[in-house]
C-alpha positions, 0 to 999 in steps of 0.5 A: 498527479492523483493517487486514482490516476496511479491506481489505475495504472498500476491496476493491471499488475495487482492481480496475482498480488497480495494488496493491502490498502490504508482505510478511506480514499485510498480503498475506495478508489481501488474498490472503485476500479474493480474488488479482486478477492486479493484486496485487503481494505484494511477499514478503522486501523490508520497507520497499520497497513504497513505492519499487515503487510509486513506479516504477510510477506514473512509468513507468505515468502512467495507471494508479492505483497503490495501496501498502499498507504496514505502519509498520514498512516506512515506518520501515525506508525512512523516505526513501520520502516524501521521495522521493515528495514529489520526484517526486508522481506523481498517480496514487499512493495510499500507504497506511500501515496503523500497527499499533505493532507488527513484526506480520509480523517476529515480532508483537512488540507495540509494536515500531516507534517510530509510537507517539512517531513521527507518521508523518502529520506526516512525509509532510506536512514531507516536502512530501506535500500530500494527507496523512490521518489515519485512526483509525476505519473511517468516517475511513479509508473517506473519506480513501481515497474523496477520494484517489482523487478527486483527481489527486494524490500522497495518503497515508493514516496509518491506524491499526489494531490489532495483529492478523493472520491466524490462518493464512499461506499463499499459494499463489503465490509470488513469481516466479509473481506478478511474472509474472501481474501483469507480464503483466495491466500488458502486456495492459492497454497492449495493450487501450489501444494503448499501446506496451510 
């Protein structure tokens, strides 16, 4: 399974969500499927995205947010379900994209430790209730539709290989796109009379 292949599929149900990626391929292949104003490419913070979303979910109780991270992030901030076991903001979806590999550092095969380390079995003892595991693209689709079911902290483990995009290039840099999301967040409270 390829993470572009899951991007894809879960697509359609990211416009109305608040969506954070992990910086490199995981961002470009999004990118490549079509920039929404509710993207958040977080570039040059590995390992942070998990904590982004994490404050959107606790400061915006009623909107979805979705995390696509890569297993080289959740390593490098391995704390991330810890605290999110804490705080279990219901209206999060973590989703870890675990390729073995520092694809987006360097594309050095089997870099990180997910390959001895079961990211999935983390979260769980960390306290995460709702976790899934997901080694095929039928596997993943239904752990993301349940997710977004349930009124509940959910994180999915899915594994992909250790492929990006032939090309990187974004037309949108990051002071633009905090810009543009900030401002889709402000005119959605605005649209539901919701104070700033």
């Amino acid at each position: 399974m390829e993470r572009a292949g899951c991007l894809e599929m879960i697509y359609p149900e990211l416009q109305d969500k608040l969506v954070v990626t992990i910086m490199g391929a995981c961002a470009q292949e999004l990118y490549n499927l079509g920039h929404r104003e509710n993207f958040f490419y977080l570039q040059h913070a590995m390992g942070l995205a998990s904590s982004i979303g994490l404050g959107l979910a606790m400061h915006l109780p009623g909107e979805r947010v979705i995390v696509l991270d890569g297993d080289g992030s959740v390593l490098m901030n391995l704390g991330t379900f810890a605290t999110l076991a804490r705080y279990r903001p219901k209206n999060l979806i973590h989703v870890v994209f675990d390729n073995g590999s520092l694809l987006s550092t360097g594309g050095f095969h089997s870099q990180t430790t997910s390959g001895v380390t079961d990211l999935a079995a983390i979260a769980r003892g960390a306290g995460i209730e709702h976790v899934a595991s997901a080694a095929s693209a039928v596997e993943f689709g239904e752990a993301f539709m349940a997710a977004l079911e349930r009124d509940e902290l959910s994180v999915i483990v899915a594994k992909v290989a250790a492929v990006g995009p032939e090309h990187y290039g974004m037309d949108l840099q990051l002071p633009e796109n905090a810009f543009r999301f900030r401002r889709w967040i402000l005119d959605r409270k605005r649209s539901a009379g919701v104070a700033s």
